[in-house]
N, C-alpha and C positions, 0 to 999 in steps of 0.2 A: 471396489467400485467408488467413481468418485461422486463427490459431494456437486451437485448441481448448481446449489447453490451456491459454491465456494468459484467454481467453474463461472459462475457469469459474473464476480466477484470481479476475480481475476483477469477477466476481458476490457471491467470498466478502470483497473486500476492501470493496467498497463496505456489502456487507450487514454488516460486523464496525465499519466508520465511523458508521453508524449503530446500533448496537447498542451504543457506547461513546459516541458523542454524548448517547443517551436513558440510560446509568449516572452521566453525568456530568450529567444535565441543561441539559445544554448545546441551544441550539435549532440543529435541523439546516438547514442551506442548502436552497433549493428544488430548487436541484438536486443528488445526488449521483454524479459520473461517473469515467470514468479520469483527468480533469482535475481530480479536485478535490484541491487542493494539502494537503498532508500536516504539509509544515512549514514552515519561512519566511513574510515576510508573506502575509497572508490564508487562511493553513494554517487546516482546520477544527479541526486539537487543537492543544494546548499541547506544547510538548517537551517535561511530564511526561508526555503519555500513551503515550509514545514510547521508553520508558524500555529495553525489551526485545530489543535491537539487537545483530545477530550482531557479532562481529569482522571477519568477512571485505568485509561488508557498509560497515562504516567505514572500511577500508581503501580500499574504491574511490575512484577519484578527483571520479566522481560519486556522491552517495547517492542509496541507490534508493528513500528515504524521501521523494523530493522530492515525488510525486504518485503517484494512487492505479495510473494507468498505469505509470511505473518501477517503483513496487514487485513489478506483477504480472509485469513484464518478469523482473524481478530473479527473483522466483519461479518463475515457468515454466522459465527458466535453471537453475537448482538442480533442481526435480522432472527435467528433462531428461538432467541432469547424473547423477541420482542412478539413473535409468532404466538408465543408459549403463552403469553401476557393474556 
């Protein structure tokens, strides 16, 4: 079953991927999914777009910038986190 939360996570990242692809006029991939890489080769932005990156987040030992699925992991973990608070 999946995560709900991870689910509308993954709606605003991909819609926010495109929404910074078309300010950048950058051309967007045909497809945009939880798989689409963030950064590293064949990443759809640049590490300047990228710029806005927590501390806690660079500390990890994996970055949860790697694709649009980690980041949403990464995020739902924190709203979870923050719930709990």
């Amino acid at each position: 079953m999946s995560d709900p939360r991870r689910t509308q996570v993954v709606g605003w990242l991909v819609e926010g991927v495109r929404t910074r692809l078309a300010e950048l006029g950058e051309p967007e991939p045909a497809e945009v999914t939880e798989a689409t890489r963030l950064v590293g080769e064949r990443a759809v932005l640049s590490s300047l777009a990228l710029v806005c990156q927590r501390e806690r987040a660079l500390s990890q030992q994996h970055s949860p910038f790697r694709s649009i699925g980690t980041l949403a992991d990464y995020v739902a973990q924190l709203l979870a986190e923050q719930q709990q608070a």
